[in-house]
C-alpha positions as CSV (number, residue, x, y, z in Angstrom):
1,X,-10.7,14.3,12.5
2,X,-11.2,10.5,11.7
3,X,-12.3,10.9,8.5
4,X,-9.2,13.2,7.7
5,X,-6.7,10.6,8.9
6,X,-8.2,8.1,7.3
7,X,-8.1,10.1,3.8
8,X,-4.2,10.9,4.6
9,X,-3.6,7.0,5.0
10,X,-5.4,5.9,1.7
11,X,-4.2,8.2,-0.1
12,X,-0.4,7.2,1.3
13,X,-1.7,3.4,0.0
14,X,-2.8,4.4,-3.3
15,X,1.1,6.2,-4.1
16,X,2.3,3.2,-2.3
17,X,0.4,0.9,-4.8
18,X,1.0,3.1,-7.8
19,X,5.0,2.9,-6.9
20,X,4.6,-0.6,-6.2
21,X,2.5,-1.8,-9.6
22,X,5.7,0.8,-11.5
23,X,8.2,-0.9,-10.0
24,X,6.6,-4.6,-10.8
25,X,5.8,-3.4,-14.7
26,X,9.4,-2.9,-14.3
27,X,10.3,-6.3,-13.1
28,X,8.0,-8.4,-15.1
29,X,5.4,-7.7,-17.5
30,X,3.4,-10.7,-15.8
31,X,4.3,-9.2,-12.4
32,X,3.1,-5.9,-13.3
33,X,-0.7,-7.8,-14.5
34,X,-0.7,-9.3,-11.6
35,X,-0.1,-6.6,-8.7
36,X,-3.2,-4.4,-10.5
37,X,-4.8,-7.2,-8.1
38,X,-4.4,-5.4,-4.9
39,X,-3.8,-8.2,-2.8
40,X,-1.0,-9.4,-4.6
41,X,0.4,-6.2,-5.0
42,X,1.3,-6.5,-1.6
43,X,3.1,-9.9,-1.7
44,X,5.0,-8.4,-4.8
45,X,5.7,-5.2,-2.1
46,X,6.8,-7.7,1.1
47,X,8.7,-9.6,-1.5
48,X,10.5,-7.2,-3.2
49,X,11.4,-4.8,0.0
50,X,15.2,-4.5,-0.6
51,X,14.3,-3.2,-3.8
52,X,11.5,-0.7,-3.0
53,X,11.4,0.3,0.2
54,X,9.3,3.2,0.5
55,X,6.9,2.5,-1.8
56,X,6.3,-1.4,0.1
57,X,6.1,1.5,3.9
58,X,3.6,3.6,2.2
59,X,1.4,0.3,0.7
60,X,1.9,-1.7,4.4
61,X,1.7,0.8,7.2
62,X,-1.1,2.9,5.7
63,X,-2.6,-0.7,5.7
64,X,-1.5,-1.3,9.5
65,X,-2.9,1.8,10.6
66,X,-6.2,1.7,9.1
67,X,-6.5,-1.8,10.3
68,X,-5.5,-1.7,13.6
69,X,-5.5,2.0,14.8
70,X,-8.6,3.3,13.2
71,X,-10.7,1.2,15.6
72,X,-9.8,2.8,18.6
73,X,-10.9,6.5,17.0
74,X,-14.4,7.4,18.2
75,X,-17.4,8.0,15.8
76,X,-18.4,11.4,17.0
């Protein structure tokens, strides 16, 4: 079960990201260089919100939940 849930949320990040680095290639060919760094893929995601809004939810929660939910799920 954890394992499933944890698939379902990275791969909601990775078609988060993939939306996210489209949309910056879009913007700026030195923003789309620089979000194929994953960390500032999400700055250019939290920045650019109005813009893009599902694809910054499916980069950031997926995020959230592995971060913060996953934890709680017992190894068994």
């Amino acid at each position: 079960m954890m394992v499933t849930v944890f698939l379902l949320a990275v791969s909601l990040m990775l078609i988060g990201y993939t939306l996210t680095v489209v949309e910056a290639m879009r913007h700026s060919a030195a923003w789309g260089m620089a979000t194929l760094i994953p960390p500032l893929a999400i700055v250019f995601a939290i920045w650019r919100t109005r813009q893009q809004p599902v694809a910054t939810a499916l980069l950031v929660l997926p995020l959230v939940f592995i971060l913060f939910a996953m934890p709680f799920f017992r190894l068994s």
